[in-house]
Backbone atoms as SQL, in Angstrom:
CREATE TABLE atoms (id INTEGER PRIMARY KEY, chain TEXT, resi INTEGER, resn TEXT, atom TEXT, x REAL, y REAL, z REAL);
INSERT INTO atoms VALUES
  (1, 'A', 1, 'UNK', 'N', 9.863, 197.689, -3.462),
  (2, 'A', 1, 'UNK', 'CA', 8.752, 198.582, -3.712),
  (3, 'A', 1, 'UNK', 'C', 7.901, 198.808, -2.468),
  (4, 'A', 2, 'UNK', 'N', 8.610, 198.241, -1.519),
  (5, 'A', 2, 'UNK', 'CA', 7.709, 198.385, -0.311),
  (6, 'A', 2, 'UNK', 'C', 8.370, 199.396, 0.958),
  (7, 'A', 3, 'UNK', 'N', 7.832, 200.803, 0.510),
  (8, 'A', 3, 'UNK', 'CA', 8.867, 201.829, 1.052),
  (9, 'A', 3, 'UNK', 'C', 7.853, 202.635, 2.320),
  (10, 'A', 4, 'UNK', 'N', 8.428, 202.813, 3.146),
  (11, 'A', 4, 'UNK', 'CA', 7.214, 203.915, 3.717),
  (12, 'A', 4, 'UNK', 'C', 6.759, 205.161, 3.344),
  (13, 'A', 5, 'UNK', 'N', 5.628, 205.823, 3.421),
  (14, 'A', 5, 'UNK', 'CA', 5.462, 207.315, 2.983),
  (15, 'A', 5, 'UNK', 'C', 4.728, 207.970, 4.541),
  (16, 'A', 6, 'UNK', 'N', 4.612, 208.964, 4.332),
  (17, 'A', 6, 'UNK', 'CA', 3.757, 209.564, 5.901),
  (18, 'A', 6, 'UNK', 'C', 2.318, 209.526, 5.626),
  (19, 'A', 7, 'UNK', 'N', 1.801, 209.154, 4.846),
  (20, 'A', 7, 'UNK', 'CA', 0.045, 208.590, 4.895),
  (21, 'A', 7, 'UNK', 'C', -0.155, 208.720, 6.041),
  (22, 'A', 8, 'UNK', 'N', 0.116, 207.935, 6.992),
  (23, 'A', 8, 'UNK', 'CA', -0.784, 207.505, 8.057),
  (24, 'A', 8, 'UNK', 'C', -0.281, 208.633, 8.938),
  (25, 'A', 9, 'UNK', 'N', 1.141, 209.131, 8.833),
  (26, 'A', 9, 'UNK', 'CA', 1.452, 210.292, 9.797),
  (27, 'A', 9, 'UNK', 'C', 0.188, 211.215, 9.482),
  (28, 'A', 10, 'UNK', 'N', -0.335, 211.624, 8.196),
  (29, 'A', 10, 'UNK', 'CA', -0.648, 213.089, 7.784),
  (30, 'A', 10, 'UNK', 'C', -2.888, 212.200, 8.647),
  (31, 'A', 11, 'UNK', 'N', -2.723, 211.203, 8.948),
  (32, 'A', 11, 'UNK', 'CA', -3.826, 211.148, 8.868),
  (33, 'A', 11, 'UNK', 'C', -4.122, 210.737, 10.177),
  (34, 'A', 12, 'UNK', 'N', -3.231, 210.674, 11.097),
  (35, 'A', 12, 'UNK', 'CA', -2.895, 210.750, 12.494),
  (36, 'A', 12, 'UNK', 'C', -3.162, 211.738, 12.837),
  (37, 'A', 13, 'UNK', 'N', -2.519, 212.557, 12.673),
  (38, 'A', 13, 'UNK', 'CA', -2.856, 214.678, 12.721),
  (39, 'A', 13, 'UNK', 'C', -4.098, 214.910, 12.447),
  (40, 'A', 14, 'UNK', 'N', -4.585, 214.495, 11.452),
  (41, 'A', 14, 'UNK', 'CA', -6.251, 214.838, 10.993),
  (42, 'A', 14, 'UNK', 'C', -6.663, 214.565, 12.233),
  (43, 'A', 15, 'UNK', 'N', -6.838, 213.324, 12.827),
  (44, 'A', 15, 'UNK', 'CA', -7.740, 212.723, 13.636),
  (45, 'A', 15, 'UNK', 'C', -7.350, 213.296, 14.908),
  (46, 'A', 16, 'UNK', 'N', -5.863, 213.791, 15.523),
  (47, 'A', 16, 'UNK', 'CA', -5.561, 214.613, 16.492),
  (48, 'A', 16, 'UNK', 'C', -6.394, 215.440, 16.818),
  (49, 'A', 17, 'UNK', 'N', -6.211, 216.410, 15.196),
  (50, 'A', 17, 'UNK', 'CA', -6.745, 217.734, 15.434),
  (51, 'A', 17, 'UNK', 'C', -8.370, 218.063, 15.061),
  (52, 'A', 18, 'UNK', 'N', -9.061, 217.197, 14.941),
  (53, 'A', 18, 'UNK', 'CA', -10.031, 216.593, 14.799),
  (54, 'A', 18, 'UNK', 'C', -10.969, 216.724, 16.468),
  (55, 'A', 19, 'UNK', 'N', -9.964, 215.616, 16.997),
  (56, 'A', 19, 'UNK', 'CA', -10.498, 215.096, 17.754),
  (57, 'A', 19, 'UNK', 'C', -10.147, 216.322, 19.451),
  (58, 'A', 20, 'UNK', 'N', -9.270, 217.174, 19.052),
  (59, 'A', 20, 'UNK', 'CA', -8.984, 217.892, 20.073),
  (60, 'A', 20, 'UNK', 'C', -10.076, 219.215, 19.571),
  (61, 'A', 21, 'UNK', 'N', -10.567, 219.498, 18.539),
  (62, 'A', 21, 'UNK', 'CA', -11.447, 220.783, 17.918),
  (63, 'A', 21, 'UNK', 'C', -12.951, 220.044, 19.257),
  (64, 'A', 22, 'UNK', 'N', -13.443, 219.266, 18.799),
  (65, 'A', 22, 'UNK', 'CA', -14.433, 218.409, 19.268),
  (66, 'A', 22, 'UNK', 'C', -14.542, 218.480, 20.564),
  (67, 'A', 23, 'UNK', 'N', -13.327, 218.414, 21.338),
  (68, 'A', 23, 'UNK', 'CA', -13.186, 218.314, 22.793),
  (69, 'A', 23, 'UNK', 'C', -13.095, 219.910, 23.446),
  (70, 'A', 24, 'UNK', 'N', -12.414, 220.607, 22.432),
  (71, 'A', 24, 'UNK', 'CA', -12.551, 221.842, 23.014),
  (72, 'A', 24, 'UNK', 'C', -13.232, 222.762, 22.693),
  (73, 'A', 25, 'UNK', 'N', -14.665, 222.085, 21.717),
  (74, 'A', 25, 'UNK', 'CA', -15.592, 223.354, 20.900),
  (75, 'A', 25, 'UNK', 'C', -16.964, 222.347, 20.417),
  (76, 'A', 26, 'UNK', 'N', -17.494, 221.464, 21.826),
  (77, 'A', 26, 'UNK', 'CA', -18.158, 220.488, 21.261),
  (78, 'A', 26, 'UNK', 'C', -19.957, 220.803, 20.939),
  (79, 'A', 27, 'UNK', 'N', -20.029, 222.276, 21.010),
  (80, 'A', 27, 'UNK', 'CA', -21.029, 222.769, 20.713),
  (81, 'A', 27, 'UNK', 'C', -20.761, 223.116, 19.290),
  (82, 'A', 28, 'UNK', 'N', -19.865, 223.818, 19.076),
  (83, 'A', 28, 'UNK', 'CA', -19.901, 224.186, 17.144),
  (84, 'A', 28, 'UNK', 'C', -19.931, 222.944, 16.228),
  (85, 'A', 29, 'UNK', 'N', -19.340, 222.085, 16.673),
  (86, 'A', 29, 'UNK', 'CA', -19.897, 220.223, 15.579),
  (87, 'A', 29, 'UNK', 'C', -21.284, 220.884, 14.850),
  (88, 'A', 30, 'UNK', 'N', -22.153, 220.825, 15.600),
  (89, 'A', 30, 'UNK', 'CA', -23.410, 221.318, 14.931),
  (90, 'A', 30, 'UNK', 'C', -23.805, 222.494, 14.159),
  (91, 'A', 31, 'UNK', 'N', -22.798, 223.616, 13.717),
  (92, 'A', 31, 'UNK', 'CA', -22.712, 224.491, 13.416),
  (93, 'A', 31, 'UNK', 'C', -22.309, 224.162, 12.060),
  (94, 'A', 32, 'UNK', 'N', -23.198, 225.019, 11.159),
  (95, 'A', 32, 'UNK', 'CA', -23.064, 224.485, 9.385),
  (96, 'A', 32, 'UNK', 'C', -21.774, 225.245, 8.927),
  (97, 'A', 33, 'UNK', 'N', -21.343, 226.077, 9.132),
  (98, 'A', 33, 'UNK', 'CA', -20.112, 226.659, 9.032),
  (99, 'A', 33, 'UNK', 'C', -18.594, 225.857, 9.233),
  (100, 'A', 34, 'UNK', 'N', -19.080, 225.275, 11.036),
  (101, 'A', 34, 'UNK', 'CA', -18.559, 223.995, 11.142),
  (102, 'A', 34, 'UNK', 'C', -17.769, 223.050, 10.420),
  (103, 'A', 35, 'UNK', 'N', -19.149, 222.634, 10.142),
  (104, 'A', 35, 'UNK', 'CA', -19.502, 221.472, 8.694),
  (105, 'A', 35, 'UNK', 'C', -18.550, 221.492, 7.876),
  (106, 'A', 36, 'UNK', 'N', -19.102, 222.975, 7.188),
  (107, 'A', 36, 'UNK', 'CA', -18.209, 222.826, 6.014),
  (108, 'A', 36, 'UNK', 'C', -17.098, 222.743, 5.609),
  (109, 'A', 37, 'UNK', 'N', -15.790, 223.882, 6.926),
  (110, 'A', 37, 'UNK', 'CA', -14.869, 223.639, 6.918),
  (111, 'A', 37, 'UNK', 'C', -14.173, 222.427, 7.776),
  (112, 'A', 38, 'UNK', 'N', -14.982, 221.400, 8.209),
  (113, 'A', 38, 'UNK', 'CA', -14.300, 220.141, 8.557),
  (114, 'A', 38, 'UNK', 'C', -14.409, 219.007, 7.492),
  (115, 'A', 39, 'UNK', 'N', -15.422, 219.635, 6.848),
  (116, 'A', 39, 'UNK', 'CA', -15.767, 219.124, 5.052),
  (117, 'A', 39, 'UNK', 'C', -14.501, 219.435, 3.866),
  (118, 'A', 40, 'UNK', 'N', -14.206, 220.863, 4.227),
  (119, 'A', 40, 'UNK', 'CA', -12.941, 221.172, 3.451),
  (120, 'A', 40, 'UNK', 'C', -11.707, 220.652, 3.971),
  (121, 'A', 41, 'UNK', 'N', -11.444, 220.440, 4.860),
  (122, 'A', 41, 'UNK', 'CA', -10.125, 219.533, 5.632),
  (123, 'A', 41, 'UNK', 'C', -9.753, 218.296, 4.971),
  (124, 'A', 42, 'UNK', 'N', -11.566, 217.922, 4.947),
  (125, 'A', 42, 'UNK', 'CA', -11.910, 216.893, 4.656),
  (126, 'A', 42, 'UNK', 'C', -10.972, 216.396, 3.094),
  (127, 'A', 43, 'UNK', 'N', -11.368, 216.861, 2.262),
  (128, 'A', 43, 'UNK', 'CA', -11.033, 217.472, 1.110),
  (129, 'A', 43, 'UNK', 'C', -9.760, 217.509, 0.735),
  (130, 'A', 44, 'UNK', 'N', -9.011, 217.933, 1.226),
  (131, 'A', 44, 'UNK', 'CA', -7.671, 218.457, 1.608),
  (132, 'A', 44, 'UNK', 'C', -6.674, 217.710, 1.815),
  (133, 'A', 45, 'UNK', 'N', -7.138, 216.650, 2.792),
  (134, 'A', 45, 'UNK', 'CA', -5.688, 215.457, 3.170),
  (135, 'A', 45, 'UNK', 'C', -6.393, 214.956, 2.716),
  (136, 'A', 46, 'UNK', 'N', -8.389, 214.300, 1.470),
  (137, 'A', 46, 'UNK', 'CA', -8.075, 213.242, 0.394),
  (138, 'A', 46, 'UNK', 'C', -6.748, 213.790, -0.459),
  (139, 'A', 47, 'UNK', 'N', -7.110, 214.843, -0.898),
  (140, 'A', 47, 'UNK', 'CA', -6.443, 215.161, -2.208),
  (141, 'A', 47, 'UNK', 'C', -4.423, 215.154, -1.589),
  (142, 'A', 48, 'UNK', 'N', -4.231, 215.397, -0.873),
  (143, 'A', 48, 'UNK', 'CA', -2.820, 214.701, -0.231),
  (144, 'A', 48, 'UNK', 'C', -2.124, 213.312, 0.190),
  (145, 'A', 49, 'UNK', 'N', -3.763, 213.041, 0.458),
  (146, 'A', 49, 'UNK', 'CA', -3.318, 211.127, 0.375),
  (147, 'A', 49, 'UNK', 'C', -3.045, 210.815, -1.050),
  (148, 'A', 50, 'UNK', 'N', -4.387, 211.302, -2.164),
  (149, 'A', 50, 'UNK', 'CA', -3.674, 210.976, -3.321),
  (150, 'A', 50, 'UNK', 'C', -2.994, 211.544, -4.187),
  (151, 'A', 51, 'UNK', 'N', -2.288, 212.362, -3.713),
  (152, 'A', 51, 'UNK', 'CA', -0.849, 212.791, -4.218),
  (153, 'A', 51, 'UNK', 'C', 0.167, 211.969, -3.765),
  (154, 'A', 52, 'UNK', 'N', -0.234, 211.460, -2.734),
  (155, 'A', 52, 'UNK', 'CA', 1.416, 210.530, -2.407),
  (156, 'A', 52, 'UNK', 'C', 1.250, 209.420, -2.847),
  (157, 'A', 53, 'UNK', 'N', 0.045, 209.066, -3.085),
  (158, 'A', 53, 'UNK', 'CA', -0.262, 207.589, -3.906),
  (159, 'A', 53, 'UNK', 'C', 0.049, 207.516, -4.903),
  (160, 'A', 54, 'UNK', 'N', -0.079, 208.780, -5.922),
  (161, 'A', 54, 'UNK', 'CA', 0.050, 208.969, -7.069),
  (162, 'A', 54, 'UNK', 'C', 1.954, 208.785, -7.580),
  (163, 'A', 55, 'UNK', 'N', 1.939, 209.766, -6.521),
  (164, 'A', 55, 'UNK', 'CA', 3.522, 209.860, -6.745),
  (165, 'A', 55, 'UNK', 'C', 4.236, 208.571, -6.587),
  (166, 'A', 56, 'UNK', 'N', 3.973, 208.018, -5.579),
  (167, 'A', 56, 'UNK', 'CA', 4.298, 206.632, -5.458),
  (168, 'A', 56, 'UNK', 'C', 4.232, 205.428, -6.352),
  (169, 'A', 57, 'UNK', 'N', 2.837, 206.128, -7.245),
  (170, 'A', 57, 'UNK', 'CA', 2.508, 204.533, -7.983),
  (171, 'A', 57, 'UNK', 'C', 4.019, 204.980, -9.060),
  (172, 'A', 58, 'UNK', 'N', 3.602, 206.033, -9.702),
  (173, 'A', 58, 'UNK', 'CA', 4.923, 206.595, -10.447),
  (174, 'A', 58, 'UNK', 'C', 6.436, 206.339, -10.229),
  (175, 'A', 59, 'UNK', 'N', 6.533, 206.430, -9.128),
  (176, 'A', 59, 'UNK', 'CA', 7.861, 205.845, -8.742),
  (177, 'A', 59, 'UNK', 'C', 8.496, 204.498, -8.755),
  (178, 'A', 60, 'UNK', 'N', 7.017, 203.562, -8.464),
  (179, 'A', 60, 'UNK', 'CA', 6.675, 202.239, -8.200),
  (180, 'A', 60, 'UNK', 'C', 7.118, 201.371, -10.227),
  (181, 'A', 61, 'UNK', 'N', 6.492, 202.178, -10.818),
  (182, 'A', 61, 'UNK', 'CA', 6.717, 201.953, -11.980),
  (183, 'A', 61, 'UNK', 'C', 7.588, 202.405, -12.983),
  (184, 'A', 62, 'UNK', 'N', 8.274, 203.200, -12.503),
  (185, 'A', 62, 'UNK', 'CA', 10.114, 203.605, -12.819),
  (186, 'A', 62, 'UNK', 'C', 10.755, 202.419, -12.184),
  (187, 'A', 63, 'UNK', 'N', 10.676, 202.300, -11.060),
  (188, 'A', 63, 'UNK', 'CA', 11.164, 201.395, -10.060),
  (189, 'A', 63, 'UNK', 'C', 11.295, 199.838, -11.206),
  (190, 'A', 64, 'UNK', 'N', 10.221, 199.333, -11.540),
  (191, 'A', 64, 'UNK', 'CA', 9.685, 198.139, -12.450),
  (192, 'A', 64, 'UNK', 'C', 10.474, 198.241, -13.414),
  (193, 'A', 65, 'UNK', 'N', 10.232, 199.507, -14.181),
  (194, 'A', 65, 'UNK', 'CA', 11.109, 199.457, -15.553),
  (195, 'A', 65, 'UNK', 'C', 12.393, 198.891, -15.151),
  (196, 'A', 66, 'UNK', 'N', 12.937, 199.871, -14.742),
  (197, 'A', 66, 'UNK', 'CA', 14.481, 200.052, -14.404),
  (198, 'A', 66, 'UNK', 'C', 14.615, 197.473, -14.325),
  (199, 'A', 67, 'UNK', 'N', 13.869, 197.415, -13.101),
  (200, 'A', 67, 'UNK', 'CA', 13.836, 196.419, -13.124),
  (201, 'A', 67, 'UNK', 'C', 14.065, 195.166, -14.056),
  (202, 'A', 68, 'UNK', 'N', 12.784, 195.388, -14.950),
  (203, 'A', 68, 'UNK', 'CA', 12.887, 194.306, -16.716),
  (204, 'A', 68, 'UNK', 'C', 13.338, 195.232, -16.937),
  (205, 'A', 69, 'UNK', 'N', 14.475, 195.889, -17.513),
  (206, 'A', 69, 'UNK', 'CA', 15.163, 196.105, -18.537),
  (207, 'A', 69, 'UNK', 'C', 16.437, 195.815, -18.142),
  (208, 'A', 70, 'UNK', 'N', 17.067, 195.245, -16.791),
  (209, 'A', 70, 'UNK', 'CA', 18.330, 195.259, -16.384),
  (210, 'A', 70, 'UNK', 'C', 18.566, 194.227, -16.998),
  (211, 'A', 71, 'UNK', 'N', 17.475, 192.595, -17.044),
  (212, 'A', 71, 'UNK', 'CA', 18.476, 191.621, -17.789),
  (213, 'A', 71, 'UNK', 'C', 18.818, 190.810, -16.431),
  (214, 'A', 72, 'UNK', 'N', 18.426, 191.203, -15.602),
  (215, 'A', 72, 'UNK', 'CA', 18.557, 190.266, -14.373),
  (216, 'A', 72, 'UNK', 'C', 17.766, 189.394, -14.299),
  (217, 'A', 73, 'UNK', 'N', 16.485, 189.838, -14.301),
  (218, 'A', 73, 'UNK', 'CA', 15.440, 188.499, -14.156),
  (219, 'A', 73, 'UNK', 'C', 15.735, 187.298, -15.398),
  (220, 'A', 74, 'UNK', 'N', 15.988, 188.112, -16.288),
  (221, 'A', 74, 'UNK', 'CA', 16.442, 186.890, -17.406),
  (222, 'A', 74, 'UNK', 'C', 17.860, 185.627, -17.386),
  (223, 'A', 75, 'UNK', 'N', 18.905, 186.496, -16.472),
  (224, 'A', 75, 'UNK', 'CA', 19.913, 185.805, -16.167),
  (225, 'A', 75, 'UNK', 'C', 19.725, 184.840, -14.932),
  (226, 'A', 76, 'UNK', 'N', 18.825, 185.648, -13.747),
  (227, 'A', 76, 'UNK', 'CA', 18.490, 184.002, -12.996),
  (228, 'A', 76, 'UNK', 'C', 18.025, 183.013, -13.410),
  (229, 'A', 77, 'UNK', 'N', 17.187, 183.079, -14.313),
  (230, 'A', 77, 'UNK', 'CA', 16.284, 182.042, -14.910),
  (231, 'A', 77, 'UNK', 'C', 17.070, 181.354, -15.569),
  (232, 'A', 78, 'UNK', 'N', 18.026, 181.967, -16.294),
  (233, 'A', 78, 'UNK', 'CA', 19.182, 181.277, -17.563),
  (234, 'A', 78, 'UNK', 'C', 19.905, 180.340, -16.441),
  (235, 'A', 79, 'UNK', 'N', 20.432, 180.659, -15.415),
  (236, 'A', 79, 'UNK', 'CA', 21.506, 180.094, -14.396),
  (237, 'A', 79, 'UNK', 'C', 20.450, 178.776, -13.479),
  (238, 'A', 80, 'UNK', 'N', 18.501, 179.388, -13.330),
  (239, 'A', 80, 'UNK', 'CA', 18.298, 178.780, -13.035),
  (240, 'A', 80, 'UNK', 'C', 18.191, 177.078, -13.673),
  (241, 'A', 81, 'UNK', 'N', 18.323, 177.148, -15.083),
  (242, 'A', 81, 'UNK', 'CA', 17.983, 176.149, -16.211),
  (243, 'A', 81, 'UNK', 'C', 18.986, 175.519, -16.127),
  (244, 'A', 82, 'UNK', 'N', 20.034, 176.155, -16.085),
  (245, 'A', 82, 'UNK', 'CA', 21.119, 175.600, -16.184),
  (246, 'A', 82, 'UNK', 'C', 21.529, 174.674, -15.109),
  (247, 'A', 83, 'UNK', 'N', 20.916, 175.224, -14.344),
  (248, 'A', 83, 'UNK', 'CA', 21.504, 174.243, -12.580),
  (249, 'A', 83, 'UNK', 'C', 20.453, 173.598, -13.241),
  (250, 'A', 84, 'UNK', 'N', 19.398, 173.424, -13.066),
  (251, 'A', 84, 'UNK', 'CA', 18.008, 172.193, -13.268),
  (252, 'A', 84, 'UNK', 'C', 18.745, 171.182, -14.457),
  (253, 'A', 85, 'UNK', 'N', 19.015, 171.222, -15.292),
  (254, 'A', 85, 'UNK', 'CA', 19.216, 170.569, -16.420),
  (255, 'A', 85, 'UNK', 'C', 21.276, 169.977, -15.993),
  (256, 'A', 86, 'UNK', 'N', 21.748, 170.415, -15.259),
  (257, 'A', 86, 'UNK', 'CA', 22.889, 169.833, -14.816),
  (258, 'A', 86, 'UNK', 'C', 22.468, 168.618, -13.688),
  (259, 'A', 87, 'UNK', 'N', 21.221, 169.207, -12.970),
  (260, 'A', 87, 'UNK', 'CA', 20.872, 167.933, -11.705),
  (261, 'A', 87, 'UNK', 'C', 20.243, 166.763, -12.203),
  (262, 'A', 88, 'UNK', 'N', 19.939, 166.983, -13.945),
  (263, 'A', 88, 'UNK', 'CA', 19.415, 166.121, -14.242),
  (264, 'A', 88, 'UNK', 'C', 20.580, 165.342, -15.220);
């Protein structure tokens, strides 16, 4: 369950392009117009971070099912008893 997603890619780019707007327009920062659409960006890769979270947890918990219902975890445990109770 421990898979990579591009989170941190998509939030690398934010801060790129972020940080290159700033360097090449460092008078408009102060500009309410500005604001708002670095407010809506803002906005934008939350609601994309949690889409991949989302999707993920979803997957994460298909992933689980599939898991307890195979009958595996129950058969190590059976094999594990069995070795324990033979060493004894």
């Amino acid at each position: 369950m421990n898979r990579l997603d591009n989170k941190q890619e998509l939030l690398d780019y934010f801060v790129q392009e972020f940080n290159k707007f700033s360097d090449e327009y460092p008078d408009l920062r102060e500009d309410n117009h500005t604001k708002e659409e670095l407010h809506q960006r803002c906005d934008v890769l939350s609601d994309e971070l949690w889409e991949i979270v989302e999707e993920r947890k979803e997957q994460n918990i298909d992933e689980r099912k599939k898991i307890m219902e195979s009958g595996q975890t129950e058969s190590c445990l059976e094999f594990f008893t069995i070795s324990a109770m033979q060493l004894m």
